[in-house]
N, C-alpha and C positions, 0 to 999 in steps of 0.2 A: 849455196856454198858446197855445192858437191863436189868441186875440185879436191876442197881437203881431204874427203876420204879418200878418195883416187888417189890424192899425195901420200896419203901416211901409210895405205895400204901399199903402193910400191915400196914404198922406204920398208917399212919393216915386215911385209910378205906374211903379217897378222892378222887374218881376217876378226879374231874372237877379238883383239883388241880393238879393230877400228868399231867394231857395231859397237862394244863396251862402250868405248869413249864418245859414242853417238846418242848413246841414251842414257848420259851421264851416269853410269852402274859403277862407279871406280872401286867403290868396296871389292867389286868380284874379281876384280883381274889383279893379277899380279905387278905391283909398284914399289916404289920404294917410297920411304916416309916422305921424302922431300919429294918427289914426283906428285906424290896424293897431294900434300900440301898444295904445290905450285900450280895445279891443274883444282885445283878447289877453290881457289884465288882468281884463276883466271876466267871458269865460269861464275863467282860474284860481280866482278871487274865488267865481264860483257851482260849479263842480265842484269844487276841492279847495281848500279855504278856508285850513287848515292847512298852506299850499304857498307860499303868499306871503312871499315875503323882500325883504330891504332892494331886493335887485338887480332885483325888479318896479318897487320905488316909483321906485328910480332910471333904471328904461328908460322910464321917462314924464315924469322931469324932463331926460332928455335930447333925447324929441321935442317937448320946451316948457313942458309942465305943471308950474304951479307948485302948493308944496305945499294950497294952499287947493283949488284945480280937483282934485288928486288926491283932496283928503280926500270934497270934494263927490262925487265922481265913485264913490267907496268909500261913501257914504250914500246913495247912487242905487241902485247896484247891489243890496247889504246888502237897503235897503227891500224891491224888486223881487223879492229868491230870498222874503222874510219872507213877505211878501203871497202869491205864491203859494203857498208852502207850505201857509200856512194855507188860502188857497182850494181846495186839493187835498186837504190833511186833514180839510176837512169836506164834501167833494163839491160844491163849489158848481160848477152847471152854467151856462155864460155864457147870455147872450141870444141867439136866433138872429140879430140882427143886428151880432152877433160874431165869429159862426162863421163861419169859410172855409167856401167851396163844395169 
């Protein structure tokens, strides 16, 4: 899954946030309630899928998210582990101009 950092690091030309968000540290970087939230949801969502209860959906309709952005937000994620799952159960090797140096 090295593409992502490669992607997010172009996007936002933040090296301190992409290793942040690589070694799940979010307390340290600078977020917004609702960012911490939705990225704390979406690493339970891909680690332990079966861990999600009412009281996730609801610490995101408290930092704002309404049910349709959560759902969306949960069909993002969802696609994202699918995809690469499958890209990794059949070895598919990126492009080198994908790969981090």
């Amino acid at each position: 899954m090295k593409h992502h950092g490669a992607g997010l690091r172009r996007l936002t030309r933040d090296e301190i946030l992409v290793e942040t968000l690589k070694t799940n540290q979010l307390t340290s970087v600078n977020l917004s309630a609702a960012d911490r939230e939705l990225l704390r949801y979406a690493v339970k969502l891909t680690k332990d899928p079966a861990s999600v209860v009412e009281a996730d959906i609801e610490a995101l309709r408290v930092v704002g998210f309404d049910d349709r952005s959560i759902h969306d937000a949960c069909q993002i994620v969802a696609y994202f582990n699918y995809v690469n799952r499958i890209a990794d159960g059949l070895g598919v090797e990126l492009e080198d101009r994908f790969v981090e140096a």
